[in-house]
N, C-alpha and C positions, 0 to 999 in steps of 0.2 A: 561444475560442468558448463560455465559461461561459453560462450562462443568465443573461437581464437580471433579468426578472422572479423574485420570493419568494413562495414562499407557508408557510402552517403547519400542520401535522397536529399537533394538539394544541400540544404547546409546541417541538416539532421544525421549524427551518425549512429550506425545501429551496428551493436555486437560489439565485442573485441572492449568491454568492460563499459561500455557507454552506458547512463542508463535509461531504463526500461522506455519504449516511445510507447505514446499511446497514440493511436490512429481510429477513425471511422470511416464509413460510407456514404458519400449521398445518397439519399432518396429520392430526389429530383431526377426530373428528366435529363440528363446532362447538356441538351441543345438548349434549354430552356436558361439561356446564359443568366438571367436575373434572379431566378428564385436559385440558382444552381450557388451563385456567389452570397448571397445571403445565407444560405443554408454552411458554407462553409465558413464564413466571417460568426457564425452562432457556434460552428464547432471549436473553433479555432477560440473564441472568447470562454468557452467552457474548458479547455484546457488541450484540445487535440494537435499534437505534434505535426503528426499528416493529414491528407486525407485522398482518399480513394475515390473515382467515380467511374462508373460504369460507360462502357464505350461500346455498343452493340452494330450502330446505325451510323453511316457515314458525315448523316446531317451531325451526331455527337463528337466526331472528331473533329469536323470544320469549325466546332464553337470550342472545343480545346486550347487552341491557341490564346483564344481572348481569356479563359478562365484563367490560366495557368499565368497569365500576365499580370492579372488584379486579384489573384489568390493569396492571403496573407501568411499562408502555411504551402509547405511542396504538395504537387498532385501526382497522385499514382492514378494511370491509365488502366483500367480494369476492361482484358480482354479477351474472348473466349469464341475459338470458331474459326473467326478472318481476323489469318496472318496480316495482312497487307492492312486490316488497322492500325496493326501493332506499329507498321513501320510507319505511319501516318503521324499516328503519335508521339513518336520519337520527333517527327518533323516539327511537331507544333510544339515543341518543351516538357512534357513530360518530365518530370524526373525521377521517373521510376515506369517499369511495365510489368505489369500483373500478368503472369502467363500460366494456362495450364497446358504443358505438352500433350496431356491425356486428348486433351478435342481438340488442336490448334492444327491437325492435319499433317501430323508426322514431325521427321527429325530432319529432313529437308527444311523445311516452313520454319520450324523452332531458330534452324541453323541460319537463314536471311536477317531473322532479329538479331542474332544474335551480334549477326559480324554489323549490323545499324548499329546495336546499341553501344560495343564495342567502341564504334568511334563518335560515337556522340557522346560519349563517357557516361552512360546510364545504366542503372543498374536494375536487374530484374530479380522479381520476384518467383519463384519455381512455387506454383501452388498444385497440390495433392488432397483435395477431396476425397471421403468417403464414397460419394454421389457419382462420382466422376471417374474413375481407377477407368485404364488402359485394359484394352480388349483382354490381353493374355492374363490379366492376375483379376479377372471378375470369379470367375470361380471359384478361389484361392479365398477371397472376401466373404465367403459364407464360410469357409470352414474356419478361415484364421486369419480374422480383418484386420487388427492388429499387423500379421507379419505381412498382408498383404497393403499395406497404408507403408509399413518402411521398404520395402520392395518398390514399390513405385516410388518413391522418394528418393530411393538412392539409382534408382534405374535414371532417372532427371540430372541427380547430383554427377552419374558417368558421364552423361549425354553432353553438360557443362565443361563439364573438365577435359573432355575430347574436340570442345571446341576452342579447348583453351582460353576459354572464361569464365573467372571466380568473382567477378563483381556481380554476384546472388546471394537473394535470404532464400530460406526454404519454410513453409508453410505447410503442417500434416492435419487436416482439420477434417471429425469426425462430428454428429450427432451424437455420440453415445462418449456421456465424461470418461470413464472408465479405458477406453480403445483410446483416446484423446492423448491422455495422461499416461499410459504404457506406450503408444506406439512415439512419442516424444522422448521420453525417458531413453528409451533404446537405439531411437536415432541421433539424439545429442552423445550417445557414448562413439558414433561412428563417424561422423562430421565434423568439420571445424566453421560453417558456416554457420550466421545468424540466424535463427530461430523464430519464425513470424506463428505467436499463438493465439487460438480461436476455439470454442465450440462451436459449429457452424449449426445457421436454424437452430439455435438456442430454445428459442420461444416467448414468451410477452415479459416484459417488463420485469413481474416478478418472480415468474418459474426461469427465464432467461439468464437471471443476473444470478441467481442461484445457482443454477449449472456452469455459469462462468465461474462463478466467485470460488466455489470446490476441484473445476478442473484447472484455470490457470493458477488460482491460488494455490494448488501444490505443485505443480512445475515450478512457479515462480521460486515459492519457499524452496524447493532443490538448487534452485539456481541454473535453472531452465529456463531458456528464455529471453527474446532481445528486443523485441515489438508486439503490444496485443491491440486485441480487436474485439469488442462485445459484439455482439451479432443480435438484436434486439428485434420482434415484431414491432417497430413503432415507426411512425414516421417522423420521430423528434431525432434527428442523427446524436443532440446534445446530451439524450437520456444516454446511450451510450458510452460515450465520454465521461461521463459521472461516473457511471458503474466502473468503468477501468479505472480512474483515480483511485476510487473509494478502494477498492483489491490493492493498488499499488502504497496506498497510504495505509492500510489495516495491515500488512506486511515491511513496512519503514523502509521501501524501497526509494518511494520520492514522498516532495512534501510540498503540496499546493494550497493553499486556503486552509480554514480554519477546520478543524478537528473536535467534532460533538461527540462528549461522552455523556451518557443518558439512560440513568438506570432503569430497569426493567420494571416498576413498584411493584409493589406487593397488599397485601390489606392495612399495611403502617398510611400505607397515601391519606393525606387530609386535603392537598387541593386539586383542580385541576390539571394535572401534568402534561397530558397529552395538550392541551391548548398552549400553552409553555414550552414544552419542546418545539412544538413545530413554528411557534412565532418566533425563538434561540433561532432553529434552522434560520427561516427564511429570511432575519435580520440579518445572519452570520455572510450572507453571499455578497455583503457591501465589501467586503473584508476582502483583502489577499494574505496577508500575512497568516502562516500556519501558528497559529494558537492554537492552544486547547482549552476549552469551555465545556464546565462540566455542567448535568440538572440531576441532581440529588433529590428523593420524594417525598421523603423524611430525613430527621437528626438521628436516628437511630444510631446511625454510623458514623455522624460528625462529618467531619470532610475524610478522615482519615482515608476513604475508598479512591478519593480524588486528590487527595493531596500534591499531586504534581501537576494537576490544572492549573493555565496560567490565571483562569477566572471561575467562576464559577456558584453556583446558587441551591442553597439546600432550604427547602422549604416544609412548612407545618401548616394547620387550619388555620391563623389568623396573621399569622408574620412568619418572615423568613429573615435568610443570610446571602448577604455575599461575600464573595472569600476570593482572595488571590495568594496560590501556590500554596496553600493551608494556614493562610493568615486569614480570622477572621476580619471584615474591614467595617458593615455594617449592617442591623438590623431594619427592615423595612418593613412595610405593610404586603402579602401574599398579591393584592392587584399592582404592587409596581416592582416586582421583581424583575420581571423583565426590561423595566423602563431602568431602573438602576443599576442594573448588569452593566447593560451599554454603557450608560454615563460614566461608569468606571473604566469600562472598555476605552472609553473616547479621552479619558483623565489619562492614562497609561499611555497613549500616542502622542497626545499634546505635551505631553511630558518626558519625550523622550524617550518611551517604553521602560519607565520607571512607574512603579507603583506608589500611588499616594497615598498614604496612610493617616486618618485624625486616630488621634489616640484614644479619647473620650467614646469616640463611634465605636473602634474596634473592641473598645473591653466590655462594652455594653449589649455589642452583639456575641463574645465569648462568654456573658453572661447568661445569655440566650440559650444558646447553644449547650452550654451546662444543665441549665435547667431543664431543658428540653431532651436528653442524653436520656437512653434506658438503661439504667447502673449497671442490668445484668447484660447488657449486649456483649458479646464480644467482639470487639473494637479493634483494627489494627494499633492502633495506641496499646490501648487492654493488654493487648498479647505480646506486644512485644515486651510491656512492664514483666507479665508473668514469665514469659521466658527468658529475662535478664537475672530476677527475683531466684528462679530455679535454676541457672546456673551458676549462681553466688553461693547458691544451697549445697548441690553438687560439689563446687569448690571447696569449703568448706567440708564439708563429711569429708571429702579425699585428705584434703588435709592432717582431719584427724585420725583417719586410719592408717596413718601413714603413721604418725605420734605414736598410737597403740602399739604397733607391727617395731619399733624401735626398738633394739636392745638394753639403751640405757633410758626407756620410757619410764618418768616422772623421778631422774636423776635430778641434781642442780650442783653444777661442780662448783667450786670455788675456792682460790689461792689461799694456802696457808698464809695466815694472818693477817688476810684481806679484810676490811673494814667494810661497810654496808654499802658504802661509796665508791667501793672499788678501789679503795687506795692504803697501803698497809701505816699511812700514818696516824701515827697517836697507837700502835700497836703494843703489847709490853715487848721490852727486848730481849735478848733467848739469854738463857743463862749463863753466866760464863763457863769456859769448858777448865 
């Protein structure tokens, strides 16, 4: 259910099989042209496609123009109330206008942008708020907010197309996941436009990213969806940006930076893990390239849990292991796992993205690793022997009950006056007749 239709914000195209954009907001004042462009050179370094900033105040459209020129990502004019910023905006480069028809003062007002944006070749955004719904369908929103969120959505999506303009995404954004995620579902089976998705007022950091991470991540997973937005209590706009990665890379939609997998321990832990993962993390952001590096807490499991880790480290009380793609490579001492992770990390680039192997080191850390193995675990190794083991078993038994179930079971035919070699020479010769 992708979007048919494309459009572009600047050189960004969104829908119509693109993929997935990640965008935030500033938090800055928008007039505030110096912390406004820093704040987006942070997003923009953390990995956001666009970004949004709010245009309330005439002084914030007068500094528009200078943002939008030394902006290293396209800027969406976010505007709500006064039309006549909207068309402001368009003046100063915008390349994109955030609009919601619900407060923007009618279908008159919508229609002046319209025919600006028109020839300015900008494309608008149609946004649809729970918060925000259109005088007529507020009552409708208590009883069935859901039909009342695509109702206003498609009431915008009419009001477009009778202006004879389709260069729009559409945006249905709820507080409540559930409303979020149905009232999407239902509108992408109706439209062919691009798909701008959100929780709105999410909430802090980590009840926020939660509620995103459940409602976009199952749209996304439908294949719903063309550009999202975490909506975060924070003034870090870049916490944001993380959190949409992270949903678009735990779903293998895109692939930025490096990828931590980090088991959960259990009472097997013998060192500190948590100090370990989090110095993995915050080493791993030197990085661009999307690897995967694993932290394993024990050998219980060997690597086999991580085996398709490009690197990775499984550790015990006094030593550990590092491993690439399930190759043991070396045994170290528990306080320099970390320090020799990397150094392999850094052997692997210098080399071409080819892994270096001593031989001596690797069998002496598969020594380790042996030794250290709980016989009775069951092991992705383990299970797969026992499940190869029992179908050889099965094979066998079928076989022979196939022998049994035979009519001529435990016949042995053989040529008169065949010899033990199969060949009737040296046979006596038949008698004369």
């Amino acid at each position: 259910m992708a979007s048919e239709r494309q459009i572009h914000v600047g050189g960004v195209p969104i829908g119509g099989g693109a993929p997935v954009v990640v965008q935030t907001m500033t938090k800055t004042e928008t007039a505030d042209i110096a912390a406004t462009l820093a704040q987006i050179r942070r997003v923009a370094e953390a990995g956001a496609d666009v970004v949004r900033c709010a245009v309330p105040r005439e002084k914030d459209v007068d500094a528009l123009a200078t943002i939008v020129a030394q902006s290293p990502i396209p800027v969406i004019a976010d505007i709500h109330f006064n039309h006549t910023l909207a068309l402001k905006a368009i003046d100063a480069g915008a390349h994109c206008i955030r609009l919601n028809p619900g407060n923007i003062g009618g279908p008159d007002k919508v229609a002046e942008v319209v025919a600006k944006a028109k020839l300015a070749g900008v494309p608008i955004r149609v946004g649809v708020n729970s918060g925000s719904l259109p005088e007529n369908l507020r009552e409708l929103e208590f009883t069935n907010p859901v039909e009342a969120l695509v109702a206003a959505a498609l009431q915008f999506v009419e009001l477009m197309e009778s202006l004879e303009f389709d260069n729009f995404k559409v945006s249905m954004k709820s507080t409540s996941v559930p409303n979020t995620i149905a009232s999407n579902r239902l509108l992408a089976e109706k439209i062919p436009y691009p798909l701008h998705l959100g929780i709105t007022e999410a909430g802090t950091k980590w009840s926020g990213s939660i509620k995103s991470a459940v409602g976009l991540g199952t749209l996304l997973a439908d294949g719903i969806g063309d550009t999202i937005r975490i909506s975060l209590s924070t003034f870090h706009a870049e916490e944001e940006v993380k959190v949409a990665w992270e949903i678009l890379k735990a779903l293998r939609l895109r692939r930025r930076g490096p990828d931590l997998i980090a088991c959960p321990t259990c009472g097997r832990l013998q060192f500190d893990m948590d100090t370990v993962v989090a110095e993995v993390e915050r080493r791993l952001e030197a990085y661009e390239d999307p690897i995967e590096v694993s932290v394993l807490g024990c050998a219980v499991n060997g690597i086999g849990e991580a085996r398709h880790a490009d690197f990775g480290i499984t550790g015990a009380k006094d030593a550990g292991m590092i491993y690439a793609k399930g190759q043991p490579l070396k045994k170290v001492p528990t306080d320099r796992l970390v320090d020799e992770l990397f150094a392999e990390i850094d052997r692997y680039y210098a080399a071409g993205k080819r892994v270096l192997v001593d031989e001596r080191a690797s069998a002496e850390a598969a020594r380790w690793l042996s030794e250290n193995e709980d016989d009775t675990a069951v092991t992705p190794e383990r299970l797969a022997a026992a499940e190869r083991a029992a179908a050889e078993t099965e094979a066998a038994q079928a076989a022979a009950a196939r022998e049994a179930e035979s009519p001529v079971a435990g016949r042995r035919f053989q040529r008169p006056g065949a010899t033990a070699g199969g060949d009737a020479a040296g046979a006596a010769e038949p008698a004369a007749a």
